[in-house]
C-alpha positions as CSV (number, residue, x, y, z in Angstrom):
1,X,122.4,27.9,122.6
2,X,121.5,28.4,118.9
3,X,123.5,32.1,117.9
4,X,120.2,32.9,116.1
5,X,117.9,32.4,119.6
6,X,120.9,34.1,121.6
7,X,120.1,37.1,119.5
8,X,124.0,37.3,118.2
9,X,125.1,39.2,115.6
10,X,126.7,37.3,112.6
11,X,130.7,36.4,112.5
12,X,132.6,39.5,111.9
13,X,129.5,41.5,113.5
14,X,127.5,41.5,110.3
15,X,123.5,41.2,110.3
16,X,122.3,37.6,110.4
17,X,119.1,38.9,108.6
18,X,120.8,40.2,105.2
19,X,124.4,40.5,106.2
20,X,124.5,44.5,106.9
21,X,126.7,46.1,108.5
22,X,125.4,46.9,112.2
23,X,125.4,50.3,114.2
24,X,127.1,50.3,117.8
25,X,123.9,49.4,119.2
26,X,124.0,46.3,117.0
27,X,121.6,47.7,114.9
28,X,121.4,46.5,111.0
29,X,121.2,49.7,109.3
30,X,119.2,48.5,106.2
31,X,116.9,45.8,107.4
32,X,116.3,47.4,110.9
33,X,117.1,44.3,112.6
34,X,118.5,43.8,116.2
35,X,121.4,41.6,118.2
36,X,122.6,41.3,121.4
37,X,121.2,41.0,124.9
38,X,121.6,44.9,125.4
39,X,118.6,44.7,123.3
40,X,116.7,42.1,124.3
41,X,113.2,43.4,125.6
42,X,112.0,43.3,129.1
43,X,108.8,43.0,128.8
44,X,108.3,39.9,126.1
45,X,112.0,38.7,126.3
46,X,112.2,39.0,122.5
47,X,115.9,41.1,120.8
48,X,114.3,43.9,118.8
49,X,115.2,47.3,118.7
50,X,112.8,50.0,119.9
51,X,111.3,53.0,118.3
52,X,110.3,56.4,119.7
53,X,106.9,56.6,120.8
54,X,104.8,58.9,122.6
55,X,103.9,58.7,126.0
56,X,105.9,56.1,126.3
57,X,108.8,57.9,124.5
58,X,110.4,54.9,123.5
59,X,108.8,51.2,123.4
60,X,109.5,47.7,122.1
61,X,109.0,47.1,118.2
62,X,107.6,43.6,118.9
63,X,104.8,44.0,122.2
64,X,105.4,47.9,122.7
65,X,106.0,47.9,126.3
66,X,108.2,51.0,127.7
67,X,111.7,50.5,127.1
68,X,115.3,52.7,128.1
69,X,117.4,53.1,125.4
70,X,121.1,53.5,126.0
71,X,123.6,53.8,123.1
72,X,126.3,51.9,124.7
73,X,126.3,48.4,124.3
74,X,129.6,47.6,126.7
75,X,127.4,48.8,129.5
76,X,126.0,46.0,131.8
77,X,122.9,47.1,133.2
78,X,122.0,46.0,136.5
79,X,118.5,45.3,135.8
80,X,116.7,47.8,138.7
81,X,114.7,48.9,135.9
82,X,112.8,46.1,134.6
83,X,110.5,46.1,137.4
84,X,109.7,49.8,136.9
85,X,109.4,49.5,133.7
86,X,106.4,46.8,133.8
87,X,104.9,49.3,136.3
88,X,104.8,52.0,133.8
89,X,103.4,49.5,131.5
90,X,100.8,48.6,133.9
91,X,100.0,52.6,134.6
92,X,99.6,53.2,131.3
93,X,97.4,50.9,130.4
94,X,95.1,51.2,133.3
95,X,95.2,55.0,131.7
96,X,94.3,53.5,128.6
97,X,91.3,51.6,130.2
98,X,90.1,54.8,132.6
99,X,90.4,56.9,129.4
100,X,88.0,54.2,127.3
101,X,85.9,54.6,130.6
102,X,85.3,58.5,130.3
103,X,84.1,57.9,126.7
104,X,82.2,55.5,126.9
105,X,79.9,56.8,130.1
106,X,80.2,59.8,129.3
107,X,78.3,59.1,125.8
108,X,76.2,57.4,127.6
109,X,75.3,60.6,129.5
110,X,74.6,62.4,126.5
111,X,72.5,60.0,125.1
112,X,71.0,60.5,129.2
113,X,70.4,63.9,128.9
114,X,68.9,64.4,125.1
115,X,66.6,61.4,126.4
116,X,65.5,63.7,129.7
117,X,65.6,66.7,127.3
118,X,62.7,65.2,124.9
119,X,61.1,63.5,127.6
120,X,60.5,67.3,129.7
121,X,59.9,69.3,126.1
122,X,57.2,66.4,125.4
123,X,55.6,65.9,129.0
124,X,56.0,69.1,130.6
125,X,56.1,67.3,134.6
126,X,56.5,69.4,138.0
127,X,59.3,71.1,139.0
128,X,60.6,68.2,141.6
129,X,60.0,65.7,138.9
130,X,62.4,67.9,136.4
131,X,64.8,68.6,138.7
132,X,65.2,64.4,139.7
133,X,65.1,63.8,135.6
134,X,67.9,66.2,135.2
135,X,69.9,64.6,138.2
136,X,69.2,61.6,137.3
137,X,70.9,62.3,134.3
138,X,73.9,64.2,135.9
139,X,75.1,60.7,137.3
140,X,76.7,59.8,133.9
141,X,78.7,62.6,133.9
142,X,79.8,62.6,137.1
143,X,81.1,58.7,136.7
144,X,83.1,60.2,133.7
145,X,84.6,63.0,135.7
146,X,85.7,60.6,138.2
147,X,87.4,58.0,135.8
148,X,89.0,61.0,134.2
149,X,90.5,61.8,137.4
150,X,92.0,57.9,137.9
151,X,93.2,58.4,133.9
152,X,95.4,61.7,135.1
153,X,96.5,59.5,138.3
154,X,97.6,57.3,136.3
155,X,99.8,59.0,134.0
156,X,101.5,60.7,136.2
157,X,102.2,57.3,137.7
158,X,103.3,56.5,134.4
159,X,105.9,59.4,134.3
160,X,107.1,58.8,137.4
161,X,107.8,55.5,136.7
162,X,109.3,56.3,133.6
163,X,111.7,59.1,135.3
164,X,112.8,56.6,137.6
165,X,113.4,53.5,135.1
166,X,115.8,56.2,133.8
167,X,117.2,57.3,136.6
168,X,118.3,54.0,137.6
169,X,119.8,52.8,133.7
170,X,121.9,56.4,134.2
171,X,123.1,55.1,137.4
172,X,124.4,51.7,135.6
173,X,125.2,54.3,133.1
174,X,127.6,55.9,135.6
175,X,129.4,53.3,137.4
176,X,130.1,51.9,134.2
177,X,132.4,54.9,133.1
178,X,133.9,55.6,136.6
179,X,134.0,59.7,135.3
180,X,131.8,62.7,135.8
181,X,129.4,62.8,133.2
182,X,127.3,65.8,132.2
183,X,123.8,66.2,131.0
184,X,124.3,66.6,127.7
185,X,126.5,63.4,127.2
186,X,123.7,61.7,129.0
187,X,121.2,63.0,126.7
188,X,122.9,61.3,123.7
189,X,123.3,58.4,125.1
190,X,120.0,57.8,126.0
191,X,118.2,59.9,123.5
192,X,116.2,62.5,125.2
193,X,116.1,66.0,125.5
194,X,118.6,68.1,128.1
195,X,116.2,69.2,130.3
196,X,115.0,65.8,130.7
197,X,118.5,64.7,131.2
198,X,119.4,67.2,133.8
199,X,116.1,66.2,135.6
200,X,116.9,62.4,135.7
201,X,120.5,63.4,137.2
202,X,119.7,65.9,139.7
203,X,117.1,63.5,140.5
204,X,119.7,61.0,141.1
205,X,122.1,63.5,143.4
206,X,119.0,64.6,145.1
207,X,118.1,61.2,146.2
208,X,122.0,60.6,147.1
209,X,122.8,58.1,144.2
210,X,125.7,60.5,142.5
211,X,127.5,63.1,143.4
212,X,127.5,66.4,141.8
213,X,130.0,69.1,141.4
214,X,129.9,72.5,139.6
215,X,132.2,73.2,137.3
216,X,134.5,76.1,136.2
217,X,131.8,77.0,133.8
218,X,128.9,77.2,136.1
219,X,127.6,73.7,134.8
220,X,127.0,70.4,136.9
221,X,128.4,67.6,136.4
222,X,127.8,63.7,138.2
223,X,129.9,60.7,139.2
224,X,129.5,57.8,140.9
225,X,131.7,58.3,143.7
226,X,132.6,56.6,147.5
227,X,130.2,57.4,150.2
228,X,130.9,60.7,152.0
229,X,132.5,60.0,155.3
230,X,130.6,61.2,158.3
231,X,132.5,61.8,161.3
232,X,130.8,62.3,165.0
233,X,132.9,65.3,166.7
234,X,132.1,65.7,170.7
235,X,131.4,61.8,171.3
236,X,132.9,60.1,174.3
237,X,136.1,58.6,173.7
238,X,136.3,54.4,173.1
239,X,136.2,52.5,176.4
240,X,139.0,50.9,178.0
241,X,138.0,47.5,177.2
242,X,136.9,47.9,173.6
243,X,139.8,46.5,172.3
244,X,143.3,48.0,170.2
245,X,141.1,47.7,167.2
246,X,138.8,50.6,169.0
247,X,141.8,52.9,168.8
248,X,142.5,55.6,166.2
249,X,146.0,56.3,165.8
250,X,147.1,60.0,166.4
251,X,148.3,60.5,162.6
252,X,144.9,60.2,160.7
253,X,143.7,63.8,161.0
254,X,140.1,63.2,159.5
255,X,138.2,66.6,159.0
256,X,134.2,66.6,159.2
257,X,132.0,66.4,156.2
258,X,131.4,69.2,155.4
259,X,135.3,70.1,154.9
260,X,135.9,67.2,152.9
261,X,133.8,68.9,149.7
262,X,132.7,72.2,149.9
263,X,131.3,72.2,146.7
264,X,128.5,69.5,147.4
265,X,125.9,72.1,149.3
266,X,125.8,74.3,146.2
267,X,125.7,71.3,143.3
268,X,122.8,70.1,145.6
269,X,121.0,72.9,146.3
270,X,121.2,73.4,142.0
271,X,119.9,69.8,141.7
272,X,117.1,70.9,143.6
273,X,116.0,73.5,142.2
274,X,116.0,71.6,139.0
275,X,113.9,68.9,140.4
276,X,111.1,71.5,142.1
277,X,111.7,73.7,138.5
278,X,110.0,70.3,136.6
């Protein structure tokens, strides 16, 4: 494939745009371009580099679909979040559209009601004719309030989305570095705030998908670890005829779960809270 559609940097890892030298996100630092499939978009396949925009909080320079940064380019993502991250696309335009909606009818109930207004000042009808004008009128609004509604539906579809996309490219994030990672690593690396960061992983440990600890200092920190081992205590012992491999050899003393880490009840009840607390 052509280095130059591949989206590779120059030899020596210089820009192929005007032969800058390039960030370790394979950013050129002085014409702003981008290399490298760690920054190939999504959404329109193209190798830009994103910028920070609101709600999306970070979306692609070339069709400005969501994207997840992450400032580590050794990382292999595992791709869970693309199809989030067209949902969030979809939810926030459909926001977009509901939002257009509210305008738009509602002007058209203003219009509604200064028409009725005149109309009653000029006219003068009964009081049943009044009151239909004046409902009559009403229906505009009410249209708007409800495509208001879908337009707050929808961005907190979008948010949702957006957390999870996250959630998931931290998860990649973490079996990538095989060590406990805090929130305020995780925060740098994927350039957002630390509450933000703390949500996405006690999201993660609430939902079973790291493991939290608390540390010495009171903090938490998260790994990617082995699945806990869950042992049934008070069962009926193998059958006869289940076979030598049915047997557990006397010398394995295997302790229940909840002996094996103490410390998992309390990091999960602090995930928790975190999670209710946003």
């Amino acid at each position: 494939m052509n280095p130059v559609i591949s989206g590779e940097p120059a030899p020596g890892g210089l820009c192929r745009v005007c032969g800058g030298t390039l960030s370790a996100t394979l950013g050129c630092k002085q014409c702003g371009a981008a290399f490298g499939e760690a920054n190939r978009c999504p959404h329109c396949r193209s190798v830009t580099d994103i910028e920070a925009a609101e709600p999306l909080r970070f979306r692609c320079r070339v069709c400005g679909g969501p994207r997840v940064p992450l400032d580590q380019t050794e990382v292999v993502r595992s791709g869970r979040e693309i199809p989030v991250l067209v949902k969030a696309r979809r939810a926030h335009l459909a926001r977009a559209a509901w939002l257009m909606a509210t305008g738009v009818v509602g002007g058209f109930g203003i219009l509604a009601l200064v028409a009725t207004l005149l109309v009653l000042l000029t006219v003068a009808p009964g009081i049943f004719m009044t009151l239909a004008m004046l409902g009559a009128s009403a229906l505009p609004f009410v249209a708007a309030a409800l495509a208001w509604r879908r337009s707050v539906s929808q961005g907190r579809e979008r948010e949702a989305k957006l957390d999870e996309a996250y959630g998931l490219v931290a998860s990649d994030l973490l079996q990538h570095t095989g060590k406990e990672v805090a929130a305020d690593e995780l925060a740098k690396l994927m350039r957002i705030d630390l509450e933000r960061a703390e949500y996405v992983l006690a999201h993660l440990s609430v939902h079973d998908l790291v493991h939290a600890r608390v540390t010495e200092e009171g903090d938490l920190a998260y790994s990617v670890g082995p699945a806990k081992l869950r042992v049934e205590t008070g069962g009926e012992p193998p059958a006869p005829d289940a076979g030598p491999e049915a047997e557990v050899e006397p010398e394995q003393d295997i302790e229940p779960e909840q002996d094996i880490e103490p410390e998992q009840d309390e990091a999960l009840e602090l995930a928790k809270a975190r999670v209710e607390r946003s």
